[in-house]
N, CA, C and O atoms as a GROMACS GRO file, in nm:
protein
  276
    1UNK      N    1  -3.146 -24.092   5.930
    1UNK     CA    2  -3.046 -24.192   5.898
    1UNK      C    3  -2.908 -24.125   5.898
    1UNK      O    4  -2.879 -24.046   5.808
    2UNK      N    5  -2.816 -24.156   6.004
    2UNK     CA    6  -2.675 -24.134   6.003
    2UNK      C    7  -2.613 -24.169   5.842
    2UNK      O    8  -2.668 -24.231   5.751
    3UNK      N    9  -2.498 -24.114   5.846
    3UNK     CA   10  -2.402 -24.134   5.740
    3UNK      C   11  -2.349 -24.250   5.736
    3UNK      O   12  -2.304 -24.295   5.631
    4UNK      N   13  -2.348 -24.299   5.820
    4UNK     CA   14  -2.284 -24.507   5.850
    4UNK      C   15  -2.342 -24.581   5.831
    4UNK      O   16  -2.296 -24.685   5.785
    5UNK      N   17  -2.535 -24.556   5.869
    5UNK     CA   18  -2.611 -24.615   5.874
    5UNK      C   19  -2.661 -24.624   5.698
    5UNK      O   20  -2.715 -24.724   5.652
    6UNK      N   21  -2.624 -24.476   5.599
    6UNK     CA   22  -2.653 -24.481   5.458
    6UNK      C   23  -2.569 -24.556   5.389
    6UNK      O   24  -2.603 -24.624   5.292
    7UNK      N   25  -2.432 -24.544   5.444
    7UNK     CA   26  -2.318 -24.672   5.368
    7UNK      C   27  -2.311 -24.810   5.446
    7UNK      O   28  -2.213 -24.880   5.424
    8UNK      N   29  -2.409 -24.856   5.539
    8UNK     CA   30  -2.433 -24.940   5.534
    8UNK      C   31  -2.522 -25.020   5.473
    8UNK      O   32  -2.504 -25.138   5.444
    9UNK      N   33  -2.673 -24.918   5.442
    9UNK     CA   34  -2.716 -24.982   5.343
    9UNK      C   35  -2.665 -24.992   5.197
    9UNK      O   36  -2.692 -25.096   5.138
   10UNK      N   37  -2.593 -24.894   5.129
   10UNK     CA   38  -2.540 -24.909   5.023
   10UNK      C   39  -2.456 -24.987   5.002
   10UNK      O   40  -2.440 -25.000   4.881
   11UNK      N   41  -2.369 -25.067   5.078
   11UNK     CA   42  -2.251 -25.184   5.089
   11UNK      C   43  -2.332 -25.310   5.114
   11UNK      O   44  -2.285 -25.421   5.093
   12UNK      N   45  -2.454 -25.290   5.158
   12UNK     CA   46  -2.568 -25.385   5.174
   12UNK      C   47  -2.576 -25.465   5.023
   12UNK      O   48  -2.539 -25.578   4.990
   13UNK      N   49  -2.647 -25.343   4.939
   13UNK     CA   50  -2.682 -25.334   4.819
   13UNK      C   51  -2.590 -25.363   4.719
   13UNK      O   52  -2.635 -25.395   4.610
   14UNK      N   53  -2.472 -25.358   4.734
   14UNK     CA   54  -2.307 -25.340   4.646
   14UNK      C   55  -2.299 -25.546   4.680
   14UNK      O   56  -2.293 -25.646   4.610
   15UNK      N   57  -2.301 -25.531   4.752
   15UNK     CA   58  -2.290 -25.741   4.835
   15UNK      C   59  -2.369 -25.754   4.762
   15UNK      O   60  -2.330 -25.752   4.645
   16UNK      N   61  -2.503 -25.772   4.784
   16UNK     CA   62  -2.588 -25.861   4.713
   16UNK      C   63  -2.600 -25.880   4.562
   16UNK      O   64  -2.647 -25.979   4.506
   17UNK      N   65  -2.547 -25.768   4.503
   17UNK     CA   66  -2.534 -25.784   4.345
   17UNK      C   67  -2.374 -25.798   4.320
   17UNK      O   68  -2.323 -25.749   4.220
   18UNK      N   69  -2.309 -25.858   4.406
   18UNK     CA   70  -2.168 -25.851   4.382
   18UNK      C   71  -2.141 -25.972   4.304
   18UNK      O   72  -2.240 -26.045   4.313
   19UNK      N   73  -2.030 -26.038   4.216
   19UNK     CA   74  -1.978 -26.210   4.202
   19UNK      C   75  -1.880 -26.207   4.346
   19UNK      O   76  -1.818 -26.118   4.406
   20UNK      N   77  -1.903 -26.376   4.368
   20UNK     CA   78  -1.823 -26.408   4.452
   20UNK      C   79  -1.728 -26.377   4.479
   20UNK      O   80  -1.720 -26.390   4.601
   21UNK      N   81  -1.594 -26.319   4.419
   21UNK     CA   82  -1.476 -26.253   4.453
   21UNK      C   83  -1.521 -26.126   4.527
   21UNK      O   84  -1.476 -26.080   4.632
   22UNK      N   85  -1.632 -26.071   4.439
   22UNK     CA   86  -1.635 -25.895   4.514
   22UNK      C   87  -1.689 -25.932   4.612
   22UNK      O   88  -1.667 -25.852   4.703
   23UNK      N   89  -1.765 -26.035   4.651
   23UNK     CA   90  -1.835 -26.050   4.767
   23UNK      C   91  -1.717 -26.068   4.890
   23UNK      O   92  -1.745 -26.002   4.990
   24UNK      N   93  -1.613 -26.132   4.897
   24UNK     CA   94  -1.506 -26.131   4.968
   24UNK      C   95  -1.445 -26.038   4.966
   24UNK      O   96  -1.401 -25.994   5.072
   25UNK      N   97  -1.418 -25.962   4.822
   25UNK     CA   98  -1.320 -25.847   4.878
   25UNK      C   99  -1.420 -25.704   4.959
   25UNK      O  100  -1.359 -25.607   5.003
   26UNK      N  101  -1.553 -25.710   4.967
   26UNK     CA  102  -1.619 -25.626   5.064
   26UNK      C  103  -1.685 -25.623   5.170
   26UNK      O  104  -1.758 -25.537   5.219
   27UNK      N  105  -1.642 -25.768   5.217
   27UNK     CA  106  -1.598 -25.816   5.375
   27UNK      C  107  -1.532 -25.725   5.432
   27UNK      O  108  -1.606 -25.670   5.514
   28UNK      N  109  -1.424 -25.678   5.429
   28UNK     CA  110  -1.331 -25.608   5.581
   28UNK      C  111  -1.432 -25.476   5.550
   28UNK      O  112  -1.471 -25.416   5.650
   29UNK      N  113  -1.458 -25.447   5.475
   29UNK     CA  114  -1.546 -25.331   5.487
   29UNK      C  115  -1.665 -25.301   5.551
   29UNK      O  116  -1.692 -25.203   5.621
   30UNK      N  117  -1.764 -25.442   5.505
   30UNK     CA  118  -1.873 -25.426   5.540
   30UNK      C  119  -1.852 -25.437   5.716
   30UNK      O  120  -1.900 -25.360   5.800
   31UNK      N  121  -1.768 -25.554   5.740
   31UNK     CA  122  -1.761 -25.577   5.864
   31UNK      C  123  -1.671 -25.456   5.998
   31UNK      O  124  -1.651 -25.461   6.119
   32UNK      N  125  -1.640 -25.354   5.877
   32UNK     CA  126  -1.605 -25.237   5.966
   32UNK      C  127  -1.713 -25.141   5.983
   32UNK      O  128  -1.714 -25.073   6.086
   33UNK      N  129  -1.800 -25.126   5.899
   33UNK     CA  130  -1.936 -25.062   5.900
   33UNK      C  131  -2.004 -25.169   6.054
   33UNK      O  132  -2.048 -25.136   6.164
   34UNK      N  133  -1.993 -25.236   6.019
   34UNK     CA  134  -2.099 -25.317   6.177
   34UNK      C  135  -2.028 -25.276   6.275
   34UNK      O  136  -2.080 -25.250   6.384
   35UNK      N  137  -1.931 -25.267   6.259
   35UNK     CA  138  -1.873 -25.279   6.374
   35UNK      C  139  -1.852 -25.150   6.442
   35UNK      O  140  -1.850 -25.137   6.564
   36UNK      N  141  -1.833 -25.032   6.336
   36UNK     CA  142  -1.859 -24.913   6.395
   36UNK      C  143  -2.013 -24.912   6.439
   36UNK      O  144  -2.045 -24.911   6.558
   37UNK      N  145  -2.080 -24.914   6.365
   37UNK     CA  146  -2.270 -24.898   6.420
   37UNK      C  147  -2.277 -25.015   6.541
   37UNK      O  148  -2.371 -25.000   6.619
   38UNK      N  149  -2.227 -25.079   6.555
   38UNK     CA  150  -2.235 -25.147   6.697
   38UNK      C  151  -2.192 -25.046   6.804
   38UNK      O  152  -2.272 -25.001   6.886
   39UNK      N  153  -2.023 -25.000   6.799
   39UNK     CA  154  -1.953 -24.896   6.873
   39UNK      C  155  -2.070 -24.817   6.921
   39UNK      O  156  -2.125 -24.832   7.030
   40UNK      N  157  -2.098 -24.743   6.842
   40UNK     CA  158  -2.208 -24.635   6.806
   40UNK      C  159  -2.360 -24.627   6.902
   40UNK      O  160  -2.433 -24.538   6.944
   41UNK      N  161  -2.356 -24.774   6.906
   41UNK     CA  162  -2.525 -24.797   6.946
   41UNK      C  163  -2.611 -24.781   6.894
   41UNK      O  164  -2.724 -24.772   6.943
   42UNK      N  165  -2.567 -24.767   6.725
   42UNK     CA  166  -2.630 -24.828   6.642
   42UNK      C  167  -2.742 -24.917   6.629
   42UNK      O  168  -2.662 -24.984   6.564
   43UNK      N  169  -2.846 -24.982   6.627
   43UNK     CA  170  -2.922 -25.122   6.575
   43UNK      C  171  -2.867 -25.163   6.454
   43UNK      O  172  -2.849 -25.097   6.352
   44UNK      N  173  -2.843 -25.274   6.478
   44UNK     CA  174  -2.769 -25.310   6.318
   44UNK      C  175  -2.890 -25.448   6.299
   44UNK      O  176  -2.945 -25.518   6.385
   45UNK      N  177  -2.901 -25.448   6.158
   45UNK     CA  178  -3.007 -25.553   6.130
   45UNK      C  179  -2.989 -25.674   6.167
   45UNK      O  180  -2.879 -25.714   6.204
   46UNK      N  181  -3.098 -25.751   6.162
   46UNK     CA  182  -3.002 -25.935   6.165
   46UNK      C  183  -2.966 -25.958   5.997
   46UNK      O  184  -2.879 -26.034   5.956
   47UNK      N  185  -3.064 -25.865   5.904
   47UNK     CA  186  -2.955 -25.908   5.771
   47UNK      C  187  -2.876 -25.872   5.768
   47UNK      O  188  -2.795 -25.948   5.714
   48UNK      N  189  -2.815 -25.736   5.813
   48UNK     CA  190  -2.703 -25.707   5.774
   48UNK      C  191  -2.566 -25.782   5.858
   48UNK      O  192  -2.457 -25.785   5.803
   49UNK      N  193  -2.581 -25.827   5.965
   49UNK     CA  194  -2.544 -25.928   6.094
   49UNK      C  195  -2.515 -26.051   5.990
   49UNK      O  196  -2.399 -26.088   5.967
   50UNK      N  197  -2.646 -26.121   5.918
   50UNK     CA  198  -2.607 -26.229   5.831
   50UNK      C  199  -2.516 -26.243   5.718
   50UNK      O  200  -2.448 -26.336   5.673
   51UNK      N  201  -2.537 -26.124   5.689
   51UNK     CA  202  -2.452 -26.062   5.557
   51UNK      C  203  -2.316 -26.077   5.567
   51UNK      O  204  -2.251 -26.121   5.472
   52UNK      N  205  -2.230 -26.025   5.744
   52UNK     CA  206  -2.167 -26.001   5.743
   52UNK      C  207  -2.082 -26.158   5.777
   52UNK      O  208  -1.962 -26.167   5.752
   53UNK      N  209  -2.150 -26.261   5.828
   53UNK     CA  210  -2.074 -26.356   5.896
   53UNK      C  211  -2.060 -26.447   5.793
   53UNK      O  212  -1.960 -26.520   5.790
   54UNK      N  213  -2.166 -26.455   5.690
   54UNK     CA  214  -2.193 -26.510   5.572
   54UNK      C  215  -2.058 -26.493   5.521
   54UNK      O  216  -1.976 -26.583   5.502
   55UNK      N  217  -2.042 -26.373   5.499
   55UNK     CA  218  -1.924 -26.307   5.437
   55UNK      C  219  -1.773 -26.382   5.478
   55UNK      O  220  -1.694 -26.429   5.396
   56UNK      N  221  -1.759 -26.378   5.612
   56UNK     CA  222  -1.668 -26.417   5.714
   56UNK      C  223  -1.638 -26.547   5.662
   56UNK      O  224  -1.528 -26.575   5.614
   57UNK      N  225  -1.748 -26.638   5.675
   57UNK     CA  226  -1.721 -26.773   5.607
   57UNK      C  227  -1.678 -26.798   5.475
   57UNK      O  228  -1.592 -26.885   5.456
   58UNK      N  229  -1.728 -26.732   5.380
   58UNK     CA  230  -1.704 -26.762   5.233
   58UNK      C  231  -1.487 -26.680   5.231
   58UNK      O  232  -1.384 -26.716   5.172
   59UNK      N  233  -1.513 -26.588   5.310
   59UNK     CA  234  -1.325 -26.557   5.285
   59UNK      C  235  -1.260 -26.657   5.379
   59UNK      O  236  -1.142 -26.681   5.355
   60UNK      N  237  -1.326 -26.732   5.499
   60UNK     CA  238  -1.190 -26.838   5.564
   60UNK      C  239  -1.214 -26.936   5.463
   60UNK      O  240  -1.109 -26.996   5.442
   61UNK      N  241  -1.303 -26.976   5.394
   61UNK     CA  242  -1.333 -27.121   5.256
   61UNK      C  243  -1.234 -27.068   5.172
   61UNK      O  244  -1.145 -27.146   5.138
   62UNK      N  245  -1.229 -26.908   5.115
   62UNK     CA  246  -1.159 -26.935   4.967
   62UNK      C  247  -1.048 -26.915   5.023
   62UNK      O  248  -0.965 -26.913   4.932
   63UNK      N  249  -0.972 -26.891   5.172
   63UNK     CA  250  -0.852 -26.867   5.146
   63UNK      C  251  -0.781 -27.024   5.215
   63UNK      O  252  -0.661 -27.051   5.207
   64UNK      N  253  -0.867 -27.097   5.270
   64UNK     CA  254  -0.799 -27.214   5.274
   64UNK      C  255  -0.806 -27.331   5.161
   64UNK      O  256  -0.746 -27.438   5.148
   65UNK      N  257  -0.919 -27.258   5.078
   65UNK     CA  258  -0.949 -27.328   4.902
   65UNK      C  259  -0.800 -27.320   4.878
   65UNK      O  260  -0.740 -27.426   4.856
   66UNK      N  261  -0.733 -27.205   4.882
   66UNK     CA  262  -0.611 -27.159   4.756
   66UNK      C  263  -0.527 -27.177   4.852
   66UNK      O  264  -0.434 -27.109   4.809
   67UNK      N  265  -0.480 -27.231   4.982
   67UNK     CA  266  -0.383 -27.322   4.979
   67UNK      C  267  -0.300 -27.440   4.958
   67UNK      O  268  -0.378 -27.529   4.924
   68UNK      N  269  -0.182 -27.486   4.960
   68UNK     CA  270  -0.135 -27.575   4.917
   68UNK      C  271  -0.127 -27.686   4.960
   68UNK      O  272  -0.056 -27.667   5.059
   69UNK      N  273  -0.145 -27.772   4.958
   69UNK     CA  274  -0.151 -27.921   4.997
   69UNK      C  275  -0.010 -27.970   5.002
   69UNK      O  276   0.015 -28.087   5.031
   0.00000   0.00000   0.00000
């Protein structure tokens, strides 16, 4: 197991027990971990793939939640 591939599972693990705020604020992260192990040629999981788009969605919701009308 690469070093990207160990903080990807550990940012895995950090998400799933996160509250909803931390879960957004470890989006640009997680999704830089995929994205390097993609670069890489990596296999990246389909959970961690779900994890990440999951992610994607819940930060475009809260940041068009907390705009102004």
């Amino acid at each position: 197991m690469t070093d990207l591939e160990k903080q990807a599972s550990e940012l895995q693990a950090k998400v799933e027990k996160a509250s909803s705020q931390e879960r957004i604020a470890l989006q640009p992260q997680l999704d830089r971990v995929v994205t390097s192990l993609t670069v890489q040629g990596i296999p990246v999981s389909k959970k961690l793939r779900r994890m990440n788009n999951e992610l994607k969605d819940e930060a475009l919701d809260d940041m068009f939640d907390n705009m102004p009308v």
